[in-house]
Each structure stands twice: as structure tokens, then as C-alpha cells.
gemmi code that builds the backbone of each chain (N, CA, C; Angstrom):
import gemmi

chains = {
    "A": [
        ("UNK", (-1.537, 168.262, -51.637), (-2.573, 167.949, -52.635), (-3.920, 168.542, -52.218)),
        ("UNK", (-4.021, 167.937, -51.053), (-5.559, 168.535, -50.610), (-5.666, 170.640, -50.160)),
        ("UNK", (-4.618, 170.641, -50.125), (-4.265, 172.346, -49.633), (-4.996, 172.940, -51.196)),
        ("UNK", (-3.735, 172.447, -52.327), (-4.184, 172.806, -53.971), (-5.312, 172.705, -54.175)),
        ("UNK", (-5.996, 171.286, -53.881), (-7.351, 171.256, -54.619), (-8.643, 172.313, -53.570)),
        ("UNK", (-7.984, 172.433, -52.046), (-8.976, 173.713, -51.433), (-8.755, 175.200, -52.714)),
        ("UNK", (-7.478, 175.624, -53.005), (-6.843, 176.372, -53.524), (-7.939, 177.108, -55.174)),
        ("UNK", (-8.776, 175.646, -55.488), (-9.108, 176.175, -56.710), (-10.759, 176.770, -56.985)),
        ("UNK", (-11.020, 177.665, -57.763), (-12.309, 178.087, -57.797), (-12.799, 177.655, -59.123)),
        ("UNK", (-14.509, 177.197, -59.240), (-15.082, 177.267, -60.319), (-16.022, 178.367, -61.009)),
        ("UNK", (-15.316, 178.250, -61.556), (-15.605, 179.812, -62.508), (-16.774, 179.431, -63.574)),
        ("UNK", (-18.164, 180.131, -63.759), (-19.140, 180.104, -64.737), (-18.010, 179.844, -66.049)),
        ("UNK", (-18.230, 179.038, -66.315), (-17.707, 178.975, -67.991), (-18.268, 180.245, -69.109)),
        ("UNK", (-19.182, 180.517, -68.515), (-19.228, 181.994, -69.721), (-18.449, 182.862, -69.259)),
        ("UNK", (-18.350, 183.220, -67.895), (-17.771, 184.346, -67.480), (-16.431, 184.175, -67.876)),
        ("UNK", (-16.062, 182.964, -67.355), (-14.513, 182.882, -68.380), (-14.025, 183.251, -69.640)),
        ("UNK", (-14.970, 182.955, -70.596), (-14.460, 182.869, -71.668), (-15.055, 184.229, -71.795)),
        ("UNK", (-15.936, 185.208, -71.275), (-15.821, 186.632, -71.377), (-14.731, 187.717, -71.060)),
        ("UNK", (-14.165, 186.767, -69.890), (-12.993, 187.517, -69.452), (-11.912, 187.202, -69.933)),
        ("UNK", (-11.953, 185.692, -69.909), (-11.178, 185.397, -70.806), (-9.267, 185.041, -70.411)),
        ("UNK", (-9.240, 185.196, -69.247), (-7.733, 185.746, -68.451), (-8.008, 185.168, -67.067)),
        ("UNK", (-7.313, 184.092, -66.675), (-7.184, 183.655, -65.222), (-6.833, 184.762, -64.256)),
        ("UNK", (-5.635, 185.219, -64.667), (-4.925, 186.455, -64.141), (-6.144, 187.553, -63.979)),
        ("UNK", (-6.778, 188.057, -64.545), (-8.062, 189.043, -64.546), (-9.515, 188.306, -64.214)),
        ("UNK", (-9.349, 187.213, -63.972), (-10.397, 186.558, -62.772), (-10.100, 186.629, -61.665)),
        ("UNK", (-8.681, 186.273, -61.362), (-8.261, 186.535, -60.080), (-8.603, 187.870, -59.554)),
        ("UNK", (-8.059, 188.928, -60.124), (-7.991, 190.050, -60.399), (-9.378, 190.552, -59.215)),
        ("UNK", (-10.532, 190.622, -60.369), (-11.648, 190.820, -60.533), (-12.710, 190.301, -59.140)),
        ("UNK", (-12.149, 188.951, -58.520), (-12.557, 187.950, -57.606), (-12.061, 189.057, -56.224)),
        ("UNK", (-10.791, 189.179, -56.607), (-10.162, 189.822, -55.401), (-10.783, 191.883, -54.997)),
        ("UNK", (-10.967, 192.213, -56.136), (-11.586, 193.360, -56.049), (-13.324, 193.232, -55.960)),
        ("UNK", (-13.808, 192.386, -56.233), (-15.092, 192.314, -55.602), (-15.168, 191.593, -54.639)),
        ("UNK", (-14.573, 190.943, -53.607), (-14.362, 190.538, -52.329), (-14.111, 191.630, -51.624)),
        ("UNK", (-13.332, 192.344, -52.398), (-12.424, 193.918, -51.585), (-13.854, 194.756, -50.854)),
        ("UNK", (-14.769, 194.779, -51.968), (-15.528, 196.002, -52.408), (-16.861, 195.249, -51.111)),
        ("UNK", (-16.807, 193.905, -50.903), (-17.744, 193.602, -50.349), (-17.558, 193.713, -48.899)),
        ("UNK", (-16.028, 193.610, -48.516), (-15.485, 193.800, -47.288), (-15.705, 195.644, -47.177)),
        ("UNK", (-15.763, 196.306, -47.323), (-15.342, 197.802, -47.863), (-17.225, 198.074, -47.042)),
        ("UNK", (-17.828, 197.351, -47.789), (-19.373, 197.725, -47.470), (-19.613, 196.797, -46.030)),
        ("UNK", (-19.577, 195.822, -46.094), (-19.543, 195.134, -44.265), (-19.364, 196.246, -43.123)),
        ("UNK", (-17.771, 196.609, -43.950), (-17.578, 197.483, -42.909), (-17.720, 198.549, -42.492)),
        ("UNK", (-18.194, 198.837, -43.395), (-19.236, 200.103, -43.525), (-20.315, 200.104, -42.186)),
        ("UNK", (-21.371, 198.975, -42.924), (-22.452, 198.584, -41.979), (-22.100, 198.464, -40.404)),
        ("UNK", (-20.660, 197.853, -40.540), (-20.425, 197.625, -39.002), (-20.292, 199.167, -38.329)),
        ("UNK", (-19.669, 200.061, -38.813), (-19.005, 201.439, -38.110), (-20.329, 202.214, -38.307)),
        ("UNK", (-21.302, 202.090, -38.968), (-22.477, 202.933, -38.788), (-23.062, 202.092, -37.342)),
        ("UNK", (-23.401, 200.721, -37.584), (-23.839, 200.441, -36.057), (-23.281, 200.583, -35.277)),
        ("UNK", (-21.937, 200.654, -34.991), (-21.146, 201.188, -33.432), (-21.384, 202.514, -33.221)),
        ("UNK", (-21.654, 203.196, -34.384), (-21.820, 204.688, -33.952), (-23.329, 204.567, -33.474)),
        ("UNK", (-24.022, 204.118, -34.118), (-25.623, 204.355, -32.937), (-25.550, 203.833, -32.113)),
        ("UNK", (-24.686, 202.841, -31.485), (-24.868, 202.373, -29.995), (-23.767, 203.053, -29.129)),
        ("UNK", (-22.680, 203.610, -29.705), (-22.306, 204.831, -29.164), (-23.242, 205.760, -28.328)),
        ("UNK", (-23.707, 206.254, -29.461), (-25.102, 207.626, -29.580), (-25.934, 207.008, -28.482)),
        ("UNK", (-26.292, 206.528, -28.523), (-26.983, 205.573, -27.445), (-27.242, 205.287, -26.270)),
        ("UNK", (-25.609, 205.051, -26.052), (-24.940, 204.603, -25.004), (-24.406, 205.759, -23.899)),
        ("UNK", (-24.510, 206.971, -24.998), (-24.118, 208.379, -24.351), (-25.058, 208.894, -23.903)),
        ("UNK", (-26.639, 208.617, -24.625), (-27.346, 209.064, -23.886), (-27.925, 208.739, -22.861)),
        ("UNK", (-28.147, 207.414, -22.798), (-28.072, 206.749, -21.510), (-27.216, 207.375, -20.260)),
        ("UNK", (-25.695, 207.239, -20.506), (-25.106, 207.497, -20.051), (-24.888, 208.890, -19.263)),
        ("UNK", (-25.720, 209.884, -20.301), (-26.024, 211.206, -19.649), (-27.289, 211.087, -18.234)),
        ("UNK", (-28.032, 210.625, -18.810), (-29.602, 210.682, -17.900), (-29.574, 209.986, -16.906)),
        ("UNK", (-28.560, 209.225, -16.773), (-28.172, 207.724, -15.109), (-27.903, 209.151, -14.091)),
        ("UNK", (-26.785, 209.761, -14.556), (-26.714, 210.975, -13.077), (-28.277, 211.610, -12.329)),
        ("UNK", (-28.602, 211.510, -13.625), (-29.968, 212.494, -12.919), (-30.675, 211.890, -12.403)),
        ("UNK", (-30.808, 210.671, -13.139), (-31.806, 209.477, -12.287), (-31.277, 209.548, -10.799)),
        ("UNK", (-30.090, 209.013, -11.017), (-29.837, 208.539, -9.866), (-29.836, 209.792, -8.743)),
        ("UNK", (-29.700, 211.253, -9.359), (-29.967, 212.589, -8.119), (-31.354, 212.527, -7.909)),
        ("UNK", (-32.009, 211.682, -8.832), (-33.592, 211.911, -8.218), (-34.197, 210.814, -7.228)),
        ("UNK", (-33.433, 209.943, -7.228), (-33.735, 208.747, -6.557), (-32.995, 209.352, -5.037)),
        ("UNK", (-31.521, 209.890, -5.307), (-31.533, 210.093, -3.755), (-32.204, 210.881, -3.432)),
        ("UNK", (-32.902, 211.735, -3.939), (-33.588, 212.956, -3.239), (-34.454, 212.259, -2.502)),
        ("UNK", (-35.562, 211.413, -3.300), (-36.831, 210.312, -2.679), (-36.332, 209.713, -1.832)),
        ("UNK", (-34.773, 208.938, -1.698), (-34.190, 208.452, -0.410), (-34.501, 209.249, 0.744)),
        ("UNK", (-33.897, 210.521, 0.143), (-33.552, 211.205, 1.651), (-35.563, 211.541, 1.994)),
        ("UNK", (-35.650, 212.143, 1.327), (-37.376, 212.443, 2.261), (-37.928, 210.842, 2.913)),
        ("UNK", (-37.607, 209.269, 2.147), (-38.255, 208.651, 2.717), (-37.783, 208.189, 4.176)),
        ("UNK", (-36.468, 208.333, 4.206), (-35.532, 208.375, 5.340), (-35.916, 209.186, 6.241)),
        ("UNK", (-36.361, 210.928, 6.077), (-37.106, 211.415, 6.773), (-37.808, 210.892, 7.409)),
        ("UNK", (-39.180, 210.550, 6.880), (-40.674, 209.813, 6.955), (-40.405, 208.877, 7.853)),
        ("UNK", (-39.455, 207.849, 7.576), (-39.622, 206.823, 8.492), (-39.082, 207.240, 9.843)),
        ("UNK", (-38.496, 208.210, 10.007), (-38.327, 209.018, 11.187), (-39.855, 209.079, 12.337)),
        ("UNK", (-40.131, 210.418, 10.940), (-41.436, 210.744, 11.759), (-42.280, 209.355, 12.152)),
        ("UNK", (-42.803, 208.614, 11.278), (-43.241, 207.435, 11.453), (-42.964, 206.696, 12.705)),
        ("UNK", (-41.539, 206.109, 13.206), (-41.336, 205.365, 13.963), (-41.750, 206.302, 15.068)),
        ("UNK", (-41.637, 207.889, 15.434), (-42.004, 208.864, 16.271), (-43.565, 208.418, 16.670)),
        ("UNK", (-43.865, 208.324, 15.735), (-45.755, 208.616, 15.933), (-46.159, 207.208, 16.589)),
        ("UNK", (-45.390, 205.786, 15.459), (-45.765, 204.709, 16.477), (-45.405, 203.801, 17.745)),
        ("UNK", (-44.140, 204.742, 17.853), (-43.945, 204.897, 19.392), (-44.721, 205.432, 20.380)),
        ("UNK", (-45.355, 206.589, 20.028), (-46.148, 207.245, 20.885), (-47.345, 206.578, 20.768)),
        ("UNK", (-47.915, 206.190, 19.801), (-49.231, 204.956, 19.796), (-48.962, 204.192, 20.768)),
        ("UNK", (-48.004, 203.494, 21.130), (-48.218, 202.492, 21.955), (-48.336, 202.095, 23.195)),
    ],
    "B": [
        ("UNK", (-22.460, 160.805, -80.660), (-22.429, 161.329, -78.894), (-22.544, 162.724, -78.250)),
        ("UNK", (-22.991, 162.529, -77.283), (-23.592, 163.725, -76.587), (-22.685, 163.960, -75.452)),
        ("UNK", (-21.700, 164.743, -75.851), (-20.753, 165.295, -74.691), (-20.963, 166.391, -74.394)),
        ("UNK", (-21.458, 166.412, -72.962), (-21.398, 167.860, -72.670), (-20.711, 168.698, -71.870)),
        ("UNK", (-20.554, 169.698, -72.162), (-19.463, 170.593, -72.013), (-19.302, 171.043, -70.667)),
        ("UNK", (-18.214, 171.114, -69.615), (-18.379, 171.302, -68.485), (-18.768, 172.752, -68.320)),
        ("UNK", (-19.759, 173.477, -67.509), (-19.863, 174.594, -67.239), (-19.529, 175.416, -66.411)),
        ("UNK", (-18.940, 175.132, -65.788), (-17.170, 175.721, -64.904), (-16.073, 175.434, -65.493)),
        ("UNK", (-15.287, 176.015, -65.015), (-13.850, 176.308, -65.223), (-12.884, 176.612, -63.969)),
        ("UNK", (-11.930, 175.363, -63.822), (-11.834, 175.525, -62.432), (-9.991, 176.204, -62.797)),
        ("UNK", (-10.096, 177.511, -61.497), (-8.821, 177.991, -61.486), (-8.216, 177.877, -60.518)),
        ("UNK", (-7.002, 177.648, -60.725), (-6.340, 177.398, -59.264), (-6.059, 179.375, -59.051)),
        ("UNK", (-5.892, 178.613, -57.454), (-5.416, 180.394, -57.098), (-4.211, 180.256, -56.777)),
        ("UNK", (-2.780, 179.205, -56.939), (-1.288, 179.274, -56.808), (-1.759, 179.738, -54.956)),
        ("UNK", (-0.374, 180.528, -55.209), (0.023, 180.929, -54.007), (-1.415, 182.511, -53.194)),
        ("UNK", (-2.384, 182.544, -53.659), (-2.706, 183.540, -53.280), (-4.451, 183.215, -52.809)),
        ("UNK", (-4.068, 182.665, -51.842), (-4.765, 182.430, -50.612), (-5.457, 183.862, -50.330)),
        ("UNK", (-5.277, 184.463, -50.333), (-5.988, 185.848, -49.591), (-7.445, 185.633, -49.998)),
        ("UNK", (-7.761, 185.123, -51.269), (-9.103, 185.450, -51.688), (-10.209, 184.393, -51.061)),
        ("UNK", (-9.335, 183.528, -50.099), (-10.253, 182.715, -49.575), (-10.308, 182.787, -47.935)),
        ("UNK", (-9.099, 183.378, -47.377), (-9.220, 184.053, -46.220), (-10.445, 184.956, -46.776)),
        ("UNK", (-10.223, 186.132, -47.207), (-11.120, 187.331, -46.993), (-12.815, 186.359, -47.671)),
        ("UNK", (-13.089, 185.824, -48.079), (-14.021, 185.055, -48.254), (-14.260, 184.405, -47.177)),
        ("UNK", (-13.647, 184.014, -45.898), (-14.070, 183.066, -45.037), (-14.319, 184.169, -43.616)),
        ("UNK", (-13.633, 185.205, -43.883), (-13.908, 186.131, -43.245), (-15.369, 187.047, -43.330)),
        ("UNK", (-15.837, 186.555, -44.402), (-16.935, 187.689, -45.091), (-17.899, 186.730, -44.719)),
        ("UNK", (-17.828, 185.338, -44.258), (-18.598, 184.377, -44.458), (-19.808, 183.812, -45.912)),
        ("UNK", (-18.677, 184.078, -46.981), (-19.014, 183.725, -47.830), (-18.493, 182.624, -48.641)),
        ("UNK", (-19.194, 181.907, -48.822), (-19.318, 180.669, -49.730), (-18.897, 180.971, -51.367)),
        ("UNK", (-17.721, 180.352, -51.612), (-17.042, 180.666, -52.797), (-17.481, 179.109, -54.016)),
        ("UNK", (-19.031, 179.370, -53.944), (-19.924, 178.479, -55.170), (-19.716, 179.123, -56.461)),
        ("UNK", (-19.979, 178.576, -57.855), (-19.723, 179.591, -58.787), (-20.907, 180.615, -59.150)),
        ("UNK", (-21.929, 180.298, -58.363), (-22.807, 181.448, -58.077), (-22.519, 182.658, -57.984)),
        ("UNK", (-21.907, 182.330, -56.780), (-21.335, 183.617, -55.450), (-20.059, 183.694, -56.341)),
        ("UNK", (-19.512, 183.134, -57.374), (-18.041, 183.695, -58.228), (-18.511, 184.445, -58.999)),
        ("UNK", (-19.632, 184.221, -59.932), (-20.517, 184.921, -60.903), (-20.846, 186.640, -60.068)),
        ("UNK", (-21.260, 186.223, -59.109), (-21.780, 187.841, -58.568), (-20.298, 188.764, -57.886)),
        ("UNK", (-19.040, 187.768, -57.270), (-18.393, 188.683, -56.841), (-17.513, 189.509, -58.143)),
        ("UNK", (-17.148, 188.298, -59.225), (-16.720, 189.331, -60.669), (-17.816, 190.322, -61.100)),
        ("UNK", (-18.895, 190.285, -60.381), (-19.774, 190.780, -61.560), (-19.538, 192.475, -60.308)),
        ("UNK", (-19.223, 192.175, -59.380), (-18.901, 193.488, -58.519), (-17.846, 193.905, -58.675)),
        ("UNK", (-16.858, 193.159, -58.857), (-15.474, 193.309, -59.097), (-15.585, 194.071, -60.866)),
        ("UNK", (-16.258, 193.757, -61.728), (-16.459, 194.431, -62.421), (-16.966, 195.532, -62.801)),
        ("UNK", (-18.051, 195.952, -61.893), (-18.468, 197.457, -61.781), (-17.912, 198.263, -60.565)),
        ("UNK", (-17.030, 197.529, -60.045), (-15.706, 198.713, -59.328), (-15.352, 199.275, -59.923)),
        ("UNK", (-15.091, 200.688, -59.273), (-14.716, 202.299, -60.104), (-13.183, 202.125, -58.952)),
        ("UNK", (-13.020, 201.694, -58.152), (-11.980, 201.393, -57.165), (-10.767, 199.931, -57.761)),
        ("UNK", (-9.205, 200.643, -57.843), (-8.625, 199.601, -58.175), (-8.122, 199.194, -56.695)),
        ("UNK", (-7.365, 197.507, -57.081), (-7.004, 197.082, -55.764), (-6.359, 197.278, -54.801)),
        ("UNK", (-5.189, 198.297, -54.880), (-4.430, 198.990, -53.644), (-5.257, 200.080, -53.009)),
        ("UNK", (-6.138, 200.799, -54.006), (-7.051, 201.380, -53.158), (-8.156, 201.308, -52.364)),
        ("UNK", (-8.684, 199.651, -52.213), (-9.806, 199.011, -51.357), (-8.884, 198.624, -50.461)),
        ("UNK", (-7.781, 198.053, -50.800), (-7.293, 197.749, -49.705), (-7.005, 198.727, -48.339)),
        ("UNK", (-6.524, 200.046, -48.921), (-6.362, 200.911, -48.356), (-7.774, 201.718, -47.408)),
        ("UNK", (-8.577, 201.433, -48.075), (-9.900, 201.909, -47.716), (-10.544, 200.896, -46.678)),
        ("UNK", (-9.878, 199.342, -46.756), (-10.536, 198.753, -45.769), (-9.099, 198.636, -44.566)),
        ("UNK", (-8.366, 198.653, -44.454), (-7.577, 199.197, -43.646), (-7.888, 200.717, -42.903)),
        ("UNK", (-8.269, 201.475, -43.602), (-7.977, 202.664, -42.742), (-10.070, 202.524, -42.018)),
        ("UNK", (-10.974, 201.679, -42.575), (-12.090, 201.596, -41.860), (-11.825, 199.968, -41.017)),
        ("UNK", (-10.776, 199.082, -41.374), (-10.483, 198.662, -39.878), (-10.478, 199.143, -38.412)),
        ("UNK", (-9.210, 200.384, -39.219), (-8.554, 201.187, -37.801), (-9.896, 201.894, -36.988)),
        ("UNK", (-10.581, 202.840, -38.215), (-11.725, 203.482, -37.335), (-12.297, 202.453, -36.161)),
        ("UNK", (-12.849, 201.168, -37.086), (-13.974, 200.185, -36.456), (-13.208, 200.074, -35.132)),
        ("UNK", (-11.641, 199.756, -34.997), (-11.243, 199.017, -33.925), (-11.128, 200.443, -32.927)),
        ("UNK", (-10.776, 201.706, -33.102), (-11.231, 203.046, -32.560), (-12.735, 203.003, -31.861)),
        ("UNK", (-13.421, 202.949, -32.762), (-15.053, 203.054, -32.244), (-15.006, 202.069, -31.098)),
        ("UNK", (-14.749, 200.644, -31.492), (-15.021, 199.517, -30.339), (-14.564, 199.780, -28.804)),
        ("UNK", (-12.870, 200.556, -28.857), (-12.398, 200.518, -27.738), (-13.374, 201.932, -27.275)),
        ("UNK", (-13.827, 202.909, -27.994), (-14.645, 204.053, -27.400), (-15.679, 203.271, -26.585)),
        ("UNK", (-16.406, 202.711, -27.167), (-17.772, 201.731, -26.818), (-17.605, 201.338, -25.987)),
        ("UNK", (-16.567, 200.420, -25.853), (-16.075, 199.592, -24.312), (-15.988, 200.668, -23.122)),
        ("UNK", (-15.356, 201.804, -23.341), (-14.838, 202.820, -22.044), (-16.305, 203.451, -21.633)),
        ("UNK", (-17.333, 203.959, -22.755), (-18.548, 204.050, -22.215), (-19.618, 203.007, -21.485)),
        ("UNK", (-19.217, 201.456, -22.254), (-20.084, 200.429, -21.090), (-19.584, 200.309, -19.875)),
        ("UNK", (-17.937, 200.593, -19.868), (-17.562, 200.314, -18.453), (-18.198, 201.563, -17.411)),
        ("UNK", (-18.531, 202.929, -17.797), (-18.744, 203.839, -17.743), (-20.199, 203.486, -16.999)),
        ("UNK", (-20.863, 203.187, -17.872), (-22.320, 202.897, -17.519), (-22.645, 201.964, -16.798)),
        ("UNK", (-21.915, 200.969, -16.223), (-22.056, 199.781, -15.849), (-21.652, 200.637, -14.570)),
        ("UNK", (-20.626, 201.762, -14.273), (-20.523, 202.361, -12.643), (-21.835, 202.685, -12.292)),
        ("UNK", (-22.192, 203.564, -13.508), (-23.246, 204.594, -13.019), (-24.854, 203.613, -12.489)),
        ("UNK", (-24.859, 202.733, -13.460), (-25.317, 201.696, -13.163), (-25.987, 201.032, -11.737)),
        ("UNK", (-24.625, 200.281, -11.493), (-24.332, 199.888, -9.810), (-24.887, 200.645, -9.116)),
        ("UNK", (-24.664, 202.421, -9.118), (-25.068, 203.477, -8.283), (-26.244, 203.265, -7.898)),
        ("UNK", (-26.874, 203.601, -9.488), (-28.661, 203.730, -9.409), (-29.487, 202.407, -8.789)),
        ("UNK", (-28.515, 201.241, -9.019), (-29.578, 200.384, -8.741), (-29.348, 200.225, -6.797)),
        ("UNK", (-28.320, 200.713, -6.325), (-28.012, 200.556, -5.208), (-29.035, 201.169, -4.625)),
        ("UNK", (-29.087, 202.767, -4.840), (-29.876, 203.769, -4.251), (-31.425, 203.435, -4.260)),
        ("UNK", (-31.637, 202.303, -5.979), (-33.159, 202.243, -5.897), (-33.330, 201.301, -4.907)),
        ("UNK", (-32.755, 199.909, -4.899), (-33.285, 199.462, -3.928), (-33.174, 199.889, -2.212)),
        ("UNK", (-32.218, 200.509, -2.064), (-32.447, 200.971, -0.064), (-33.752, 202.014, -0.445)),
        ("UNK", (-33.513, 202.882, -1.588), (-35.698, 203.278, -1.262), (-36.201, 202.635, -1.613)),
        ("UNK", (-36.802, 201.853, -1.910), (-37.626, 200.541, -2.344), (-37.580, 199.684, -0.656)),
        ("UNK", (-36.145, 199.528, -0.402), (-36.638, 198.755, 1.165), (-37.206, 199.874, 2.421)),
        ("UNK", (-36.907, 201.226, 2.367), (-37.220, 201.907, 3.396), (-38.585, 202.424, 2.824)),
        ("UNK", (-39.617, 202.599, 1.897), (-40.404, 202.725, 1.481), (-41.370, 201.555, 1.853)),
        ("UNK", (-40.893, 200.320, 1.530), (-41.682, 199.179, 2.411), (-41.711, 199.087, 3.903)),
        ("UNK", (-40.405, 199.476, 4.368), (-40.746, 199.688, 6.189), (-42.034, 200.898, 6.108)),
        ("UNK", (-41.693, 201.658, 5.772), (-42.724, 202.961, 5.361), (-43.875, 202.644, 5.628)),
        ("UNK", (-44.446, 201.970, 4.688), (-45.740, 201.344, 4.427), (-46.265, 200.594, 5.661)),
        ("UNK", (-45.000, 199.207, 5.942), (-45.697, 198.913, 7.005), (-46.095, 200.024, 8.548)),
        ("UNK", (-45.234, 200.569, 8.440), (-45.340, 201.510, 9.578), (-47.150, 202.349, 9.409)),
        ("UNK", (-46.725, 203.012, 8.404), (-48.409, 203.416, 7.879), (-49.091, 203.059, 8.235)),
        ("UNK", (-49.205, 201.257, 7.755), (-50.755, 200.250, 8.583), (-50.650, 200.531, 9.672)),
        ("UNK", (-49.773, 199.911, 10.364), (-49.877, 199.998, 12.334), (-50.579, 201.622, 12.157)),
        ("UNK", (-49.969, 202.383, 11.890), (-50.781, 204.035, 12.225), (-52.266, 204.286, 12.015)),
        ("UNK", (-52.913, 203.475, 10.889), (-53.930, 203.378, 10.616), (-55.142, 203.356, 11.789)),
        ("UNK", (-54.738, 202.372, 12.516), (-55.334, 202.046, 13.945), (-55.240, 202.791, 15.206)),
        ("UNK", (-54.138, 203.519, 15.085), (-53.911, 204.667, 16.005), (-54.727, 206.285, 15.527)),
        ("UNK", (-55.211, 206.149, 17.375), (-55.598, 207.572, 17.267), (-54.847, 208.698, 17.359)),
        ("UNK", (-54.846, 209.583, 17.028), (-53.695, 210.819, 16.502), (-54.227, 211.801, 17.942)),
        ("UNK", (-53.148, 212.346, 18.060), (-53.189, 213.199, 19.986), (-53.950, 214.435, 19.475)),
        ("UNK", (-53.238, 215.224, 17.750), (-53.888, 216.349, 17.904), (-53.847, 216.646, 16.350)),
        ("UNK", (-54.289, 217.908, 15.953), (-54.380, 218.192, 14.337), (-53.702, 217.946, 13.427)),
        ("UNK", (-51.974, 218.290, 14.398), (-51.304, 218.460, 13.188), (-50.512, 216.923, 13.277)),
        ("UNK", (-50.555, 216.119, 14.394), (-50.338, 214.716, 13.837), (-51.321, 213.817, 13.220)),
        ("UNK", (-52.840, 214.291, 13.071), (-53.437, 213.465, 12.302), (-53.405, 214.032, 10.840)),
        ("UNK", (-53.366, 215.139, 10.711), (-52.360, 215.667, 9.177), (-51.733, 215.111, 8.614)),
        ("UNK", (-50.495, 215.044, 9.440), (-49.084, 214.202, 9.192), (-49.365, 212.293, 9.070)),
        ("UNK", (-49.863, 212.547, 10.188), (-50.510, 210.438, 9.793), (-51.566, 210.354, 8.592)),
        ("UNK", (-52.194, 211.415, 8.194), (-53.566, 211.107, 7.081), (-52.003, 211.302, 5.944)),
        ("UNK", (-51.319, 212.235, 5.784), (-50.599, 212.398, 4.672), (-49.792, 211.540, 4.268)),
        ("UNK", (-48.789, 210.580, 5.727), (-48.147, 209.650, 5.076), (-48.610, 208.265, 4.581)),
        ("UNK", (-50.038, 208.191, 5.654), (-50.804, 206.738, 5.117), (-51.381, 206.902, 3.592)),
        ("UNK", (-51.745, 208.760, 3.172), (-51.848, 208.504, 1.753), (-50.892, 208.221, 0.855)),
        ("UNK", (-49.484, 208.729, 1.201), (-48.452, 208.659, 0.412), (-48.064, 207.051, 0.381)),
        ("UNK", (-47.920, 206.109, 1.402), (-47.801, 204.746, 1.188), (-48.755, 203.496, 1.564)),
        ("UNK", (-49.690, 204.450, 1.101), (-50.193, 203.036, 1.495), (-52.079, 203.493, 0.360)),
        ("UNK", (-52.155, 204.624, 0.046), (-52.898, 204.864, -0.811), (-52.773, 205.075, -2.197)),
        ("UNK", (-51.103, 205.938, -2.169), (-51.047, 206.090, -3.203), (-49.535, 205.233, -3.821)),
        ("UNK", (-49.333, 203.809, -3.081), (-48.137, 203.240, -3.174), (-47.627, 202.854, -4.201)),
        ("UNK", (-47.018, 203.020, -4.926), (-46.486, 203.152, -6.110), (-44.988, 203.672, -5.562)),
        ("UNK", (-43.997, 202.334, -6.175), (-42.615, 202.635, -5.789), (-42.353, 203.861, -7.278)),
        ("UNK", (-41.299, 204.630, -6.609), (-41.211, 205.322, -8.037), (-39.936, 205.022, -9.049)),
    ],
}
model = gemmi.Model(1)
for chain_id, residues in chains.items():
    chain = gemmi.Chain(chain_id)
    for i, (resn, *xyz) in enumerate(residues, 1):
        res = gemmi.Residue()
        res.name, res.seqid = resn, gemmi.SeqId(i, " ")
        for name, pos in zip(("N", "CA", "C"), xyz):
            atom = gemmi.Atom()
            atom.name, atom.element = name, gemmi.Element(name[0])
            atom.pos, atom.b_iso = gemmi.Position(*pos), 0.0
            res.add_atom(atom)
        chain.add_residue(res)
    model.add_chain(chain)
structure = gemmi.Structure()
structure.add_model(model)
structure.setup_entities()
């Protein structure tokens, strides 16, 4: 009972009697649900593609970062060389 | 008497549930509002129903394509990731030994030209001009 009565829709009484056909409400209900799912998903696959796009470019520029960061490693690694040299001899 | 006329019309949907799955999926509220506007789309569809269906099936498949792409690039980035942040912080900590080392030098007198060069250059590099990069 309670399944049926989830089961039923209220329909504008004009629109009914314009259409006129349960069968072509259904119809009609089900193809503009279609059409609304159709565009969702639309929206959704355009946003995965910019965070794709995105995500690639990111994904490009981390190598370089990260070759530029070791480079600054290695010279500061140097430095603290010389450094500990010099304040050894200070003391 | 003044009877008035109900202004809905309630239809059962029998056996065909779909229209309230894909409604609960869409997170839409099936008021006769929202019935009024989805016939009224369903009515200016140029698309009949095996062919939306077909059209949202085959932009399922893409969507669920794109997602697993997406995923293999975060896992992707999430390595490269780890890398960079590893590397920034050991320069970030040997850059602070750096520095301190610098001060102590500050106070020291330099033996000859080219170590007070070398001590004026690194006390500018950390400790004048310190800025992690």
C-alpha cells in the first residue's frame, strides 16, 4: 500500500487535461528527467575535464620545482661546509 | 455549494519506478511544480526516449573514464608531491643551521680577503637577505 501510494505523482490539472493521456505524462515525465540527467552530466564531465587540465599542469611544473629546490639543496649543503670550516677556525 | 475542483491529478506510475529513482538521483523533488517544469522539458525535447537513454549511458561511461584518469593523476601528484615537500624541508632545515652558523661568524675576525669575502657573502645570503625560497 504504502510502496503504491510512494508510486503516484500529482500532475497540474491543466497540464493533464492538455495532455490529456496518463501514458504520455508518463512518457513526457520520463523524457524530461532523461534530458535533465543528459545536462547534469554534462556539467559533471566538463568539470572533471578542468581539474584534469589542472591537475596536469600542476603535475608538469612539481618536476621542475622540485629540480630547483635540489639544486638550492645542494649549494646550501655546500655552504654549510664552508661555514662549519670558517667556524672552526674562529675558535 | 462551492466545490472546488481538485487541481492535481494524481497518477500512479504501476510498475515503473525508474522515474523516481532517476528523480532521487537528480535530487529532485517530484512536487507538481517540479512535474509542471519536467513535462514542460519533456515537451520541448527534440530527443526521443531510447535515445537519452543512450546518450546518458554512453556520458556515464565517459564520466566514469574521466574519474579513473583523475584518480591515476592525483595518485601521480601526491608522489611528486611527497618529493618536493621532502627536499623543501631538509633546505629549509640546513638553511637554518646556515643562518645560525652566519651569526657565530658575525663576531669572528676573518684571517684574510678572500675569507672575509666568503664570510661578508654568506652572512648576506642568510642572514641579510634570509628569505627561505
Amino acid at each position: 500500500m504504502g510502496h503504491e501510494r510512494r508510486c503516484k505523482l500529482d500532475v497540474p490539472r491543466d497540464l493533464y487535461e492538455k495532455v490529456g493521456d496518463r501514458k504520455r505524462i508518463r512518457k513526457l515525465i520520463k523524457i524530461g528527467l532523461l534530458s535533465l540527467k543528459v545536462a547534469s552530466l554534462e556539467r559533471e564531465i566538463a568539470d572533471l575535464t578542468d581539474k584534469i587540465k589542472g591537475s596536469r599542469k600542476h603535475l608538469t611544473e612539481l618536476p621542475h620545482e622540485t629540480e630547483r629546490l635540489y639544486e638550492l639543496l645542494g649549494k646550501a649543503i655546500e655552504d654549510k661546509g664552508v661555514l662549519e670550516k670558517m667556524f672552526d677556525k674562529g675558535k | 455549494m462551492n466545490i472546488q475542483r481538485k487541481k492535481v491529478k494524481k497518477i500512479a506510475l504501476e510498475n515503473d519506478c525508474e522515474i523516481l529513482e532517476t528523480a532521487k538521483k537528480l535530487g529532485i523533488s517530484l512536487d507538481s511544480e517540479a512535474i509542471r517544469n519536467i513535462i514542460g522539458l519533456g515537451m520541448g525535447s527534440f530527443h526521443v526516449e531510447s535515445k537519452l537513454k543512450q546518450t546518458v549511458k554512453e556520458l556515464e561511461e565517459k564520466k566514469e573514464e574521466l574519474e579513473s584518469h583523475f584518480k591515476k593523476i592525483a595518485l601521480q601528484t601526491i608522489k611528486l608531491e611527497a618529493e618536493y615537500v621532502g627536499v623543501r624541508n631538509q633546505y629549509g632545515r640546513i638553511f637554518r643551521d646556515n643562518r645560525v652558523l652566519a651569526m657565530h661568524l658575525c663576531a669572528h675576525t676573518p684571517m684574510n680577503d678572500h675569507e672575509r669575502r666568503v664570510r661578508d657573502m654568506l652572512i648576506q645570503k642568510y642572514i641579510i637577505d634570509s628569505k627561505l625560497a
